[in-house]
N, CA and C atoms of all chains as a GROMACS GRO file, in nm:
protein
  543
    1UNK      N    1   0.256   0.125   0.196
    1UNK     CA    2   0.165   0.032   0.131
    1UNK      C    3   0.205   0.019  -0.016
    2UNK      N    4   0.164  -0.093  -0.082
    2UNK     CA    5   0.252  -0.115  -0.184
    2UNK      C    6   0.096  -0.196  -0.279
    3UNK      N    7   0.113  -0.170  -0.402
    3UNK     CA    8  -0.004  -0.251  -0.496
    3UNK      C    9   0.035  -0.350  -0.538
    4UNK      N   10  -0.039  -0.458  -0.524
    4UNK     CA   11   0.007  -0.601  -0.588
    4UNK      C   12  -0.159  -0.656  -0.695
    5UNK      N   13  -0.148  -0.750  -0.766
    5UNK     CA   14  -0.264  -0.828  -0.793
    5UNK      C   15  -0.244  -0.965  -0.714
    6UNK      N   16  -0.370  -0.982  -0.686
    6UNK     CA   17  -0.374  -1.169  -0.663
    6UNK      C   18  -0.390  -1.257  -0.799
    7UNK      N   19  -0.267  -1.319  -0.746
    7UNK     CA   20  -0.268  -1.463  -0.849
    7UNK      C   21  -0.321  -1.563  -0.805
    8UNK      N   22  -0.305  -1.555  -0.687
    8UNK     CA   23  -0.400  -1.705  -0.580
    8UNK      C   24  -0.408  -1.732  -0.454
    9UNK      N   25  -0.410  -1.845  -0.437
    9UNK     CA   26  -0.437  -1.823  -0.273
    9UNK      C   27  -0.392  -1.951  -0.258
   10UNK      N   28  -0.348  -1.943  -0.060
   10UNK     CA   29  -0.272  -2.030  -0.016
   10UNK      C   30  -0.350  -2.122   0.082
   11UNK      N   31  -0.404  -2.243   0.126
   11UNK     CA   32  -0.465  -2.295   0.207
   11UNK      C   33  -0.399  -2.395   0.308
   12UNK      N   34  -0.327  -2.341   0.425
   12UNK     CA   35  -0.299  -2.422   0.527
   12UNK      C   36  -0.417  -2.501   0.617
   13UNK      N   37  -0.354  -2.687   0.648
   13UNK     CA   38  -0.408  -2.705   0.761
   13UNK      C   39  -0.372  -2.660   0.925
   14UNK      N   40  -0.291  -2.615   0.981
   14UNK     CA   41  -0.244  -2.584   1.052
   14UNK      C   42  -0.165  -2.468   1.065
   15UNK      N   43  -0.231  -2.391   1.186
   15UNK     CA   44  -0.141  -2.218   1.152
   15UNK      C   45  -0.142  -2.131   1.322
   16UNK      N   46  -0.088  -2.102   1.309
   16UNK     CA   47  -0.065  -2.014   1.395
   16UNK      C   48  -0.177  -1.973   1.463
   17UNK      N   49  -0.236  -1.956   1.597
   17UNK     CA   50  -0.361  -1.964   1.630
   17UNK      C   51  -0.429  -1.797   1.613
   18UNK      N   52  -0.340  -1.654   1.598
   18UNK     CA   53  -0.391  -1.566   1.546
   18UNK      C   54  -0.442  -1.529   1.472
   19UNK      N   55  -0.388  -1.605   1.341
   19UNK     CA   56  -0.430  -1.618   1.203
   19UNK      C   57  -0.579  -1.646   1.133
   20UNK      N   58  -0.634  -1.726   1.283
   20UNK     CA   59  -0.750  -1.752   1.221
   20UNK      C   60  -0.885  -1.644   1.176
   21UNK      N   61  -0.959  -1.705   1.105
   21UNK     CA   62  -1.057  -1.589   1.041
   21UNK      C   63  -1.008  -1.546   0.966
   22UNK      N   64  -0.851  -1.534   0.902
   22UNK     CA   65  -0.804  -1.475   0.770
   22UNK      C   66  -0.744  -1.615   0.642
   23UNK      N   67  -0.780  -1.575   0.565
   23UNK     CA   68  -0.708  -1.646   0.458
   23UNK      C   69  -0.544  -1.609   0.370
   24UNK      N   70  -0.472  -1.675   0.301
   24UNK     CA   71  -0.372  -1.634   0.266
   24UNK      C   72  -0.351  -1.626   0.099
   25UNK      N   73  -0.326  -1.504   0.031
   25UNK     CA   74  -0.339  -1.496  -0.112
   25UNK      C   75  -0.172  -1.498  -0.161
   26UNK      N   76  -0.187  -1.529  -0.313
   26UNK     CA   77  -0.072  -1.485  -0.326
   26UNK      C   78  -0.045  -1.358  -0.402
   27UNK      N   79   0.048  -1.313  -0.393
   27UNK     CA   80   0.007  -1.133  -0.478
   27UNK      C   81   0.138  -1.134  -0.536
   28UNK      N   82   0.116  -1.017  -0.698
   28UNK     CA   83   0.221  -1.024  -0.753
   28UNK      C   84   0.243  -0.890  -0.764
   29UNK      N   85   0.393  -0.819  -0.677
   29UNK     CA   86   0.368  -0.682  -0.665
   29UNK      C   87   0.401  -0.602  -0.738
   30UNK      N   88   0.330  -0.473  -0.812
   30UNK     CA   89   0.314  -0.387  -0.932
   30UNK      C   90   0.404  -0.293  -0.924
   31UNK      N   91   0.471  -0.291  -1.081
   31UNK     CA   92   0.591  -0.187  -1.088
   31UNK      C   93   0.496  -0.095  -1.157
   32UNK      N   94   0.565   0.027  -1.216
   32UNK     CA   95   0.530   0.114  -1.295
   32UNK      C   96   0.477   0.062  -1.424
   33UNK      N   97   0.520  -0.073  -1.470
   33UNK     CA   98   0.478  -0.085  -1.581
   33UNK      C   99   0.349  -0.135  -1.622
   34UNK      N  100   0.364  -0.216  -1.482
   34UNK     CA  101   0.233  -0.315  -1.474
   34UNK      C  102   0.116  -0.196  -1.417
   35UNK      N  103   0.178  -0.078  -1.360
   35UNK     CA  104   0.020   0.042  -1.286
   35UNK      C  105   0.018   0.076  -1.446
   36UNK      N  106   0.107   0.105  -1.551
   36UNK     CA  107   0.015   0.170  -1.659
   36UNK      C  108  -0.059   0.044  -1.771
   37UNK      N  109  -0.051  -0.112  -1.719
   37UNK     CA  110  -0.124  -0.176  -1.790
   37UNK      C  111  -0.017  -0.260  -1.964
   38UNK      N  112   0.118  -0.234  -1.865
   38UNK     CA  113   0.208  -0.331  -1.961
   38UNK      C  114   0.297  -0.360  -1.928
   39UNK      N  115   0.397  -0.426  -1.977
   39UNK     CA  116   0.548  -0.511  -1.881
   39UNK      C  117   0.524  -0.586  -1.856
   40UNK      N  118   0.596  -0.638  -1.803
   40UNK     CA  119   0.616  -0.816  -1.669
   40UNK      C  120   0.670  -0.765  -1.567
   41UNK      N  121   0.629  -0.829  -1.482
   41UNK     CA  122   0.651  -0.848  -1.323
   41UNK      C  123   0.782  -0.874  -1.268
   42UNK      N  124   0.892  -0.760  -1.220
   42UNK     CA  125   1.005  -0.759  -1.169
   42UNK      C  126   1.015  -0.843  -1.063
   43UNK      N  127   0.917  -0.825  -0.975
   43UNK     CA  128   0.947  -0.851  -0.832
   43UNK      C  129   0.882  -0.980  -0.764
   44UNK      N  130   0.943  -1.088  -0.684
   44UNK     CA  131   0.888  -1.201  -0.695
   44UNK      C  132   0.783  -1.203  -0.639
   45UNK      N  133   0.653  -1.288  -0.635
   45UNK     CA  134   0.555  -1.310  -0.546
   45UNK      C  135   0.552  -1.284  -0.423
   46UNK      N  136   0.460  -1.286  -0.377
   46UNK     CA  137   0.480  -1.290  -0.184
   46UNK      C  138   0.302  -1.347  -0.187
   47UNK      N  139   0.307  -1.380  -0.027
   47UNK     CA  140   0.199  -1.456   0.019
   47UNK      C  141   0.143  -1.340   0.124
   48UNK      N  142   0.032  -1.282   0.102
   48UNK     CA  143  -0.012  -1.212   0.176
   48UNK      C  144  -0.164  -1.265   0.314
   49UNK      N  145  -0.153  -1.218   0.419
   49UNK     CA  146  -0.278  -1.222   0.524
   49UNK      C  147  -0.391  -1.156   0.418
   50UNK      N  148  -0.479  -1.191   0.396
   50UNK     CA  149  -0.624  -1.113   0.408
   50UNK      C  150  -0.766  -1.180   0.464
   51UNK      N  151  -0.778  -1.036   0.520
   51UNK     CA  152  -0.917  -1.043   0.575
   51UNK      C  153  -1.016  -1.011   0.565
   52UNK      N  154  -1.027  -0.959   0.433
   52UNK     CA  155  -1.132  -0.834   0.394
   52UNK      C  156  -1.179  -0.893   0.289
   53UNK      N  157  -1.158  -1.034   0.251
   53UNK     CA  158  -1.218  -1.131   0.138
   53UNK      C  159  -1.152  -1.088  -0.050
   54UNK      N  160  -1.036  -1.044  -0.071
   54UNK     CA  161  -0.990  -1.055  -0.202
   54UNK      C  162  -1.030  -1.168  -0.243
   55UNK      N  163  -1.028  -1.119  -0.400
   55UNK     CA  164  -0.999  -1.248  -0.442
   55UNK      C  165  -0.897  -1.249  -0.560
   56UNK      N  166  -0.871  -1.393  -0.626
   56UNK     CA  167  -0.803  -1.397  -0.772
   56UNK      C  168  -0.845  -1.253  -0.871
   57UNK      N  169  -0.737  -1.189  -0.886
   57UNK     CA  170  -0.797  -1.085  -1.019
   57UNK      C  171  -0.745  -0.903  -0.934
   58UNK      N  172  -0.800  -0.914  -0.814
   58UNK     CA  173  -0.818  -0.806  -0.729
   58UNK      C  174  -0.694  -0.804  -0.722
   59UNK      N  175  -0.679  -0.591  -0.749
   59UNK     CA  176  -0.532  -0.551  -0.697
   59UNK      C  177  -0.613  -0.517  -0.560
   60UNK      N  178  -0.518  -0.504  -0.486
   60UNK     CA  179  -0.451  -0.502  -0.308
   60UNK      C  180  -0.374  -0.395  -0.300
   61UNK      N  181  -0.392  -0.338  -0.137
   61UNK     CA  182  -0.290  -0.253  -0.127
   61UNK      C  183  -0.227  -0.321   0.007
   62UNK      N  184  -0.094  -0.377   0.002
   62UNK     CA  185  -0.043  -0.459   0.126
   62UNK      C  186   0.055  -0.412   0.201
   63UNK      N  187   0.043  -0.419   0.302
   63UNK     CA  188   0.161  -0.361   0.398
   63UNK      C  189   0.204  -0.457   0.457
   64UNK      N  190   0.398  -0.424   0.454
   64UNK     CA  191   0.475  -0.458   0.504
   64UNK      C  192   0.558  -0.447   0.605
   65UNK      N  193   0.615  -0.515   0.675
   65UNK     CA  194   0.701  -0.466   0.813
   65UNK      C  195   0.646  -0.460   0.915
   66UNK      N  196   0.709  -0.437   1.015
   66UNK     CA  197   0.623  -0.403   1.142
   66UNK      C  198   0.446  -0.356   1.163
   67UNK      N  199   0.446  -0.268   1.043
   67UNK     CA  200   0.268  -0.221   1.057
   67UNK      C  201   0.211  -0.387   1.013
   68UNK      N  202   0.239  -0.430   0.928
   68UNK     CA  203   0.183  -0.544   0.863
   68UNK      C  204   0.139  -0.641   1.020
   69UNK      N  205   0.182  -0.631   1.179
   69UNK     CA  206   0.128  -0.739   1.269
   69UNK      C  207   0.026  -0.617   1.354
   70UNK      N  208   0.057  -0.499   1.319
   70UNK     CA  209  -0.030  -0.410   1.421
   70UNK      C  210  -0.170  -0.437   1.416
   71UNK      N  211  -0.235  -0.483   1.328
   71UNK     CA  212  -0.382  -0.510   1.344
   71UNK      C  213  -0.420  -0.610   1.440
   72UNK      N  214  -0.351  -0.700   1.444
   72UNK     CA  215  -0.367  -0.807   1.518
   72UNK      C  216  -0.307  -0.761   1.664
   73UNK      N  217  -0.430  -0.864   1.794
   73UNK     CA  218  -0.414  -0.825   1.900
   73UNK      C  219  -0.325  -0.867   1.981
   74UNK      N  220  -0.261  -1.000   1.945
   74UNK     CA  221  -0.154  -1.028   1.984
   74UNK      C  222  -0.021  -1.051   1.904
   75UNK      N  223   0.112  -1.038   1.946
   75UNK     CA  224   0.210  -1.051   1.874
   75UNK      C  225   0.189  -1.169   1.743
   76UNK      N  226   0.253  -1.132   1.661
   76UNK     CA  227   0.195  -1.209   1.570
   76UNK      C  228   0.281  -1.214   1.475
   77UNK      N  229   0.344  -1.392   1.381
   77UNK     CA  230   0.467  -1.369   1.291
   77UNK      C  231   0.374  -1.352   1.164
   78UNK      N  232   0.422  -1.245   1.082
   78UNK     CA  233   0.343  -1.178   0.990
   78UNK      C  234   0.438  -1.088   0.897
   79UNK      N  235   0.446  -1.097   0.745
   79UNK     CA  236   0.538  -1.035   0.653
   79UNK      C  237   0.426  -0.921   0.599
   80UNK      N  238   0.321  -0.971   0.580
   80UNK     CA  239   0.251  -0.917   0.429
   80UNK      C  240   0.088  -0.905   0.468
   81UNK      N  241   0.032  -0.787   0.510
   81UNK     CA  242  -0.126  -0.773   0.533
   81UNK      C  243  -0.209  -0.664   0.435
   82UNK      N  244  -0.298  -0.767   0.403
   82UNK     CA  245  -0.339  -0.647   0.317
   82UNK      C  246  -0.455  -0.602   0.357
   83UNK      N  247  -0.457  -0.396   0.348
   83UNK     CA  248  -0.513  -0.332   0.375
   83UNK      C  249  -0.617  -0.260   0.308
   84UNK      N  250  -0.622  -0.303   0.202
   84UNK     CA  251  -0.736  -0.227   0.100
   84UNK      C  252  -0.752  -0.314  -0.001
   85UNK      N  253  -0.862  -0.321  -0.055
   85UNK     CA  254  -0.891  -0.390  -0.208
   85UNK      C  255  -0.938  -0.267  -0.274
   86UNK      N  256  -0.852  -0.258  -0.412
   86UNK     CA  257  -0.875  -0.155  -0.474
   86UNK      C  258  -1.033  -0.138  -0.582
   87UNK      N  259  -1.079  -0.028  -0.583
   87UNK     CA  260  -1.209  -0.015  -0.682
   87UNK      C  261  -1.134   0.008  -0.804
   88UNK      N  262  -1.078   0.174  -0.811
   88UNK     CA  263  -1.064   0.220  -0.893
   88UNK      C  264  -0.894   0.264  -0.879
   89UNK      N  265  -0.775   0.272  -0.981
   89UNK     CA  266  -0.642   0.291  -0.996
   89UNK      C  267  -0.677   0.481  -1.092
   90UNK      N  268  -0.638   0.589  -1.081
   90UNK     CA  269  -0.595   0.682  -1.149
   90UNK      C  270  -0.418   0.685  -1.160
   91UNK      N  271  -0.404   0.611  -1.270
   91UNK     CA  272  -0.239   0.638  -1.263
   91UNK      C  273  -0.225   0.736  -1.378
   92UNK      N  274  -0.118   0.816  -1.368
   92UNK     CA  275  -0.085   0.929  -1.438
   92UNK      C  276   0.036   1.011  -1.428
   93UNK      N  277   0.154   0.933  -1.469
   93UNK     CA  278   0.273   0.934  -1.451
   93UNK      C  279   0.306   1.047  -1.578
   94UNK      N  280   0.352   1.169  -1.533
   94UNK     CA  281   0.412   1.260  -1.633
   94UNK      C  282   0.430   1.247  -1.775
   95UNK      N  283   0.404   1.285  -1.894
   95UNK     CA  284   0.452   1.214  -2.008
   95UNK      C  285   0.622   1.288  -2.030
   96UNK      N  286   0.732   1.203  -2.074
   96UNK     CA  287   0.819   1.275  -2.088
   96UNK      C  288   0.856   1.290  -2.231
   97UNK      N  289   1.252   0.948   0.543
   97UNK     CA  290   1.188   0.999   0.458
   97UNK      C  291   1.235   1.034   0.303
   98UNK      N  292   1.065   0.997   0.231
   98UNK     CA  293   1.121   0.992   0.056
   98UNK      C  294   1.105   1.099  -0.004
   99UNK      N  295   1.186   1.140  -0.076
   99UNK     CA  296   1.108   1.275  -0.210
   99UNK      C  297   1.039   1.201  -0.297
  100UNK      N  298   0.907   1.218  -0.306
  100UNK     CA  299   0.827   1.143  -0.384
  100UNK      C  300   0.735   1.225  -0.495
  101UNK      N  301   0.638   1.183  -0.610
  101UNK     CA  302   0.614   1.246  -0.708
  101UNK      C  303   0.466   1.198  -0.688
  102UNK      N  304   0.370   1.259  -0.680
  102UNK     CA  305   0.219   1.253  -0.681
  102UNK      C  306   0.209   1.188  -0.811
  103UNK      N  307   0.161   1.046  -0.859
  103UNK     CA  308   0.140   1.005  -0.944
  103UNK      C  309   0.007   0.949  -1.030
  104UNK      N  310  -0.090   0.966  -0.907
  104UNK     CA  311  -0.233   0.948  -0.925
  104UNK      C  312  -0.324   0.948  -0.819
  105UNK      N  313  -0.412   0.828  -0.780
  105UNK     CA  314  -0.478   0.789  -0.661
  105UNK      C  315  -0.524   0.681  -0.666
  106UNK      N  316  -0.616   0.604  -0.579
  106UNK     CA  317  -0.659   0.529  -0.549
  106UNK      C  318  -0.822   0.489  -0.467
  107UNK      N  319  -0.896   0.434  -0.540
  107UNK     CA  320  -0.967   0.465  -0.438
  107UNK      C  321  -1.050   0.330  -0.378
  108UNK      N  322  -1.095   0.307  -0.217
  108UNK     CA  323  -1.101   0.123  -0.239
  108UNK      C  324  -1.228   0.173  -0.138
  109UNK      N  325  -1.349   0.085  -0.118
  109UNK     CA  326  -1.420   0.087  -0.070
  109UNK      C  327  -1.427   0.009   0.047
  110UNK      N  328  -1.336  -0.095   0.011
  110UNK     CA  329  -1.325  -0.218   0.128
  110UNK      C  330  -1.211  -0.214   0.168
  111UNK      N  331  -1.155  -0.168   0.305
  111UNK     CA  332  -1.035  -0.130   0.339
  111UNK      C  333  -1.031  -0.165   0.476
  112UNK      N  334  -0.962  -0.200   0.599
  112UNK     CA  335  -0.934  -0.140   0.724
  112UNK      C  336  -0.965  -0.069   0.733
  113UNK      N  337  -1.074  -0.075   0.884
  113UNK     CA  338  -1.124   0.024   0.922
  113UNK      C  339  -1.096   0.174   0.941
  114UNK      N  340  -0.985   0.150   1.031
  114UNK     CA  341  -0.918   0.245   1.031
  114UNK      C  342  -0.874   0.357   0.925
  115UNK      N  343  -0.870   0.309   0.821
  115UNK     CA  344  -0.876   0.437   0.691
  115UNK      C  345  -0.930   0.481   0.604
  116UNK      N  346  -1.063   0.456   0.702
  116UNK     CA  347  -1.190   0.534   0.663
  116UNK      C  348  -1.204   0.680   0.655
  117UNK      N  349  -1.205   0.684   0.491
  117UNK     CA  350  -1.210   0.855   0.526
  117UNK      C  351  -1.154   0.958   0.462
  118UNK      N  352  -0.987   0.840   0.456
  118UNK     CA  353  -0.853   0.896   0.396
  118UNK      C  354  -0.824   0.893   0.264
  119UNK      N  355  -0.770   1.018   0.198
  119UNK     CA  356  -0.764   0.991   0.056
  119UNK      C  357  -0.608   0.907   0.043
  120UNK      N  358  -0.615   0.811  -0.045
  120UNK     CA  359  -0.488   0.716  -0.074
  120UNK      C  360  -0.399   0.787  -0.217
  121UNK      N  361  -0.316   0.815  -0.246
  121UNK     CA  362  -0.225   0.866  -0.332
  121UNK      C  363  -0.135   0.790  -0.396
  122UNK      N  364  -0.053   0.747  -0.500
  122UNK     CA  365   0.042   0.667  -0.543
  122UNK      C  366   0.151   0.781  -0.546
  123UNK      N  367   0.231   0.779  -0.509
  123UNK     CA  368   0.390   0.832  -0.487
  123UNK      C  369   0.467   0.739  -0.560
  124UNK      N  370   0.519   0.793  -0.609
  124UNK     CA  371   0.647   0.793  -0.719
  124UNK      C  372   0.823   0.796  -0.643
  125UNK      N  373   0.877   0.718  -0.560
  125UNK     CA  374   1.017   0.808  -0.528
  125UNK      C  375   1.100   0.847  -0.631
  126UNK      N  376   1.137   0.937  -0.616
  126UNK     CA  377   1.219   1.032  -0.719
  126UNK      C  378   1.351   1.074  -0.671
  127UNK      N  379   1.439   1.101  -0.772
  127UNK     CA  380   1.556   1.127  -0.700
  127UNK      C  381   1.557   1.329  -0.712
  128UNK      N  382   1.650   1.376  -0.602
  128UNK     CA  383   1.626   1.547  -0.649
  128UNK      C  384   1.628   1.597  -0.778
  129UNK      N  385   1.696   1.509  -0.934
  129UNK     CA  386   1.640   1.570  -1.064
  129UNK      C  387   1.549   1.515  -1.126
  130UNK      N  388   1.479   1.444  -1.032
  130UNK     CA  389   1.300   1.369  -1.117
  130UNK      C  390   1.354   1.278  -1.173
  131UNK      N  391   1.458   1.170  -1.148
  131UNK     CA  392   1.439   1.018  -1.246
  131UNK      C  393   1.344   0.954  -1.091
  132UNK      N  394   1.325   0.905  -1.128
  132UNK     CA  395   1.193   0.798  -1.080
  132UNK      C  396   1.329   0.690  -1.035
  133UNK      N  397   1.264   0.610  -0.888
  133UNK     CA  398   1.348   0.490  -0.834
  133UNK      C  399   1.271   0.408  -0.826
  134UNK      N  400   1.261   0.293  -0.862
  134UNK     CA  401   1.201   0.192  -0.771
  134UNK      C  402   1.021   0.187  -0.828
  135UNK      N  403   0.959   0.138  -0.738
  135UNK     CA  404   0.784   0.118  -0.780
  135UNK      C  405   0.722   0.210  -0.670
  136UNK      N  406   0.609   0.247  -0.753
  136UNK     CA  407   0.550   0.364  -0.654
  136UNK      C  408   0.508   0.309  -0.544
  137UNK      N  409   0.463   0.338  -0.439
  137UNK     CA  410   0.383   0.328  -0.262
  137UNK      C  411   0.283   0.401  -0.270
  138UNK      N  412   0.193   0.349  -0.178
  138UNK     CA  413   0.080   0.424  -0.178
  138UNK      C  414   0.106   0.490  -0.040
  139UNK      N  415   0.021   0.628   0.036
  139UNK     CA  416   0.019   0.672   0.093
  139UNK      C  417  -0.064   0.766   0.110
  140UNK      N  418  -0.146   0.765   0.271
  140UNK     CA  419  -0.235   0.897   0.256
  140UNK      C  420  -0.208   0.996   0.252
  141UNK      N  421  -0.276   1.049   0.258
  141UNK     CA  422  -0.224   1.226   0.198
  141UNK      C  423  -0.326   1.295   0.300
  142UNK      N  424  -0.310   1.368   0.395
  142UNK     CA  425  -0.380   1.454   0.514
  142UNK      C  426  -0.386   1.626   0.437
  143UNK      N  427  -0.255   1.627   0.318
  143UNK     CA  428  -0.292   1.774   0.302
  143UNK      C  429  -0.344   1.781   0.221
  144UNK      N  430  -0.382   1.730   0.076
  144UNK     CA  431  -0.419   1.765  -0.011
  144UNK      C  432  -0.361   1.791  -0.166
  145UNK      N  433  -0.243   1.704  -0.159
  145UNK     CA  434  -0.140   1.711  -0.272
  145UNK      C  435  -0.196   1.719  -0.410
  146UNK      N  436  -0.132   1.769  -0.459
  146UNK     CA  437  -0.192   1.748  -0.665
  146UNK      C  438  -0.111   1.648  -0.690
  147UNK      N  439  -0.188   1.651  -0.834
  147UNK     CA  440  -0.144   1.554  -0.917
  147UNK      C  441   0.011   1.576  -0.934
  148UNK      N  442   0.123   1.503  -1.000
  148UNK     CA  443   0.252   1.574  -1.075
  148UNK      C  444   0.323   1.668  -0.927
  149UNK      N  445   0.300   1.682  -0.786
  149UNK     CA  446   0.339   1.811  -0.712
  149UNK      C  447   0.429   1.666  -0.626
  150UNK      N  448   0.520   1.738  -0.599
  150UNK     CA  449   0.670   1.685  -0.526
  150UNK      C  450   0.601   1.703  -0.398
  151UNK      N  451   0.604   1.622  -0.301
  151UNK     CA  452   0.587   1.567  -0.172
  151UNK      C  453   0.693   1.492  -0.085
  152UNK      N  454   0.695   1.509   0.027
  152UNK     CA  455   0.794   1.423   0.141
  152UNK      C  456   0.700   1.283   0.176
  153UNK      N  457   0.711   1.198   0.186
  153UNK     CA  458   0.673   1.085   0.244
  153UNK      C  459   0.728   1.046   0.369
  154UNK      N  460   0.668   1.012   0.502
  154UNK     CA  461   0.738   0.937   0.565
  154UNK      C  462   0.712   0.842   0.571
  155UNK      N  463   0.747   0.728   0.676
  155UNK     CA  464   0.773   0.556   0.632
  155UNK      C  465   0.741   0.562   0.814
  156UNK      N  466   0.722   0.670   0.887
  156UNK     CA  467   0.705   0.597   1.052
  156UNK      C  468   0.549   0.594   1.088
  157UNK      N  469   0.561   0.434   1.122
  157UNK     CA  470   0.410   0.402   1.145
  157UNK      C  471   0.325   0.424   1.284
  158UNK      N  472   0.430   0.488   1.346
  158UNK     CA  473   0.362   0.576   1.458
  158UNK      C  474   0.301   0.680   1.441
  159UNK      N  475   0.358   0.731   1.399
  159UNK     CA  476   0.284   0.894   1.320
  159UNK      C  477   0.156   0.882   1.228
  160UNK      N  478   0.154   0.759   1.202
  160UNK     CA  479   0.057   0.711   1.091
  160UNK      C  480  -0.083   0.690   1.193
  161UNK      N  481  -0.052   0.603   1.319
  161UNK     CA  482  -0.086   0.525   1.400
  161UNK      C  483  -0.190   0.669   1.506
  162UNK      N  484  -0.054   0.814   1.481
  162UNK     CA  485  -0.172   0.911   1.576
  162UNK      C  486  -0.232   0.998   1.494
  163UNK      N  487  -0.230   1.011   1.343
  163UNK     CA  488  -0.310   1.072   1.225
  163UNK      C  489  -0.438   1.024   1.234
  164UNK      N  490  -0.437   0.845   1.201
  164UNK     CA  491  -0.534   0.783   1.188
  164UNK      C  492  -0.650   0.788   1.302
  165UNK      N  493  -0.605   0.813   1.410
  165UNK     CA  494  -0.640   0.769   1.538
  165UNK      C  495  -0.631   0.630   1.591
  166UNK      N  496  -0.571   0.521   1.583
  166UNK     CA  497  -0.609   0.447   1.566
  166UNK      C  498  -0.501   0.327   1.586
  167UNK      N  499  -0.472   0.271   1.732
  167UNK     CA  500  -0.326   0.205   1.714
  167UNK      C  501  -0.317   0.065   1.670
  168UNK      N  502  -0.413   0.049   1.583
  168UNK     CA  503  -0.412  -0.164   1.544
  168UNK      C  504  -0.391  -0.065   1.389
  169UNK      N  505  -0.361   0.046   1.322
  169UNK     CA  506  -0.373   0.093   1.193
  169UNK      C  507  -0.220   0.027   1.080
  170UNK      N  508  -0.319  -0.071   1.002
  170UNK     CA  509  -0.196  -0.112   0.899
  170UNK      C  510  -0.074  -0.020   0.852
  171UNK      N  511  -0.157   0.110   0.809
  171UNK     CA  512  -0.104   0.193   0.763
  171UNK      C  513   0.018   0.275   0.792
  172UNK      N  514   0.118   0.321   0.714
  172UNK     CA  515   0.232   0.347   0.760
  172UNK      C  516   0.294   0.447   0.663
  173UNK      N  517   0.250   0.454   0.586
  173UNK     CA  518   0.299   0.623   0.457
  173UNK      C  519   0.209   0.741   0.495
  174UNK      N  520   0.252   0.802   0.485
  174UNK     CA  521   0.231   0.947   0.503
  174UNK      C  522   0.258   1.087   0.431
  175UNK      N  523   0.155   1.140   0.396
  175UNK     CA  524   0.276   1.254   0.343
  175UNK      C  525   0.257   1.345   0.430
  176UNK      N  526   0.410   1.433   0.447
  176UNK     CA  527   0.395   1.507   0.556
  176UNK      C  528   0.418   1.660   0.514
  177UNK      N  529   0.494   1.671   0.414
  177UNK     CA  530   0.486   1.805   0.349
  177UNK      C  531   0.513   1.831   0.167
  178UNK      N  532   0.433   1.931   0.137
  178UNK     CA  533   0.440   1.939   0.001
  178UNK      C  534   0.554   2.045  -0.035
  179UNK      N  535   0.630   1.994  -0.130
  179UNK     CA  536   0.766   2.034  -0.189
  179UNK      C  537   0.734   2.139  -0.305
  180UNK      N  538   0.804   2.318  -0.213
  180UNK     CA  539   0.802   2.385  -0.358
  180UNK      C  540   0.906   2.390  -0.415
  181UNK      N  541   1.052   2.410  -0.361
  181UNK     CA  542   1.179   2.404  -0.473
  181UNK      C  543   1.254   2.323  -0.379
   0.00000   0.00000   0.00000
C-alpha cells in the first residue's frame, strides 16, 4: 500500500459493469518529502477506484497490482484501489 | 521481500473492512547500510515493530489474504520479521 493525496476526481459515462457503486479519484503519490510536509511530487498521478467516499484534500492509502482487483467479486480490469482514508500520518524519519 | 525501516504509522478510521483491527506502519526500504530507496509503503505489522527498528516486509498478497482472514483483502504488505543484526 502506498500514500497518495487526492487532487480530483474522474467522472465516466460508461464503465465497466463492476465498477459500479465506486467513483474514480485522482491521487498524487507521496515521497518522503511530501510525508514530512515539503518538496514536489516525483511521481506522476494515477487514477484511483474508491469506494469508501474520499475526497479532494484526503491522503489515501492505495493498492496496487493484483490485490488492487481482489475486492471485487468478479474479475475485474483494475490498476489502483484505495484501501484506507487516512485520519492521522505519525511520520518520523531518523534525524541524520 | 524488503529490508525496511519503521518510519512512523498511520491511523484511518475508514478503511476496508477487512483491516479492521490492524495496526498500519510506514516502512522505509533501506538498503543493508541504512540509505533509504525509493518512497515508503505502508504495511501491517502483526508483531509489534518500533519506531526506527529494521523489519522484513513481504509483498505476497496471499499471506496477507490468510493473516487478515479474509480473501476479497486489498491488502498485501506485511511484516513478517523484526531485524536484530
Amino acid at each position: 500500500m502506498k500514500l497518495g493525496k487526492v487532487i480530483g476526481k474522474v467522472t465516466l459515462s460508461r464503465q465497466v459493469d463492476s465498477f459500479t457503486g465506486g467513483r474514480w479519484l485522482v491521487v498524487q503519490p507521496m515521497n518522503r518529502e511530501a510525508l514530512a510536509g515539503k518538496g514536489q511530487p516525483t511521481e506522476p498521478s494515477l487514477v484511483c477506484y474508491d469506494n469508501l467516499g474520499a475526497g479532494a484534500g484526503n491522503i489515501i492509502g492505495y493498492v496496487e497490482g493484483r490485490e488492487a482487483a481482489q475486492p471485487f467479486e468478479q474479475d475485474t480490469p483494475i490498476d489502483a484501489f484505495n484501501a484506507l482514508i487516512v485520519d492521522t500520518i505519525n511520520y518520523m524519519p531518523p534525524k541524520k | 521481500m524488503m529490508l525496511c525501516r519503521v518510519d512512523g504509522n498511520v491511523t484511518a478510521t475508514v478503511k476496508h473492512a477487512s483491516a479492521t483491527g490492524w495496526r498500519f506502519v510506514i516502512c522505509q526500504p533501506i538498503t543493508a547500510d541504512g540509505a533509504e530507496l525509493g518512497s515508503p509503503t505502508i504495511a501491517i505489522d502483526p508483531l509489534g515493530a518500533g519506531l526506527h527498528s529494521r523489519v522484513m516486509v513481504t509483498t505476497d498478497g496471499k499471506y496477507a489474504t490468510e493473516l487478515l482472514k479474509c480473501r476479497k483483502t486489498p491488502v498485501r504488505n506485511s511484516i513478517i520479521g523484526i531485524i536484530d543484526s
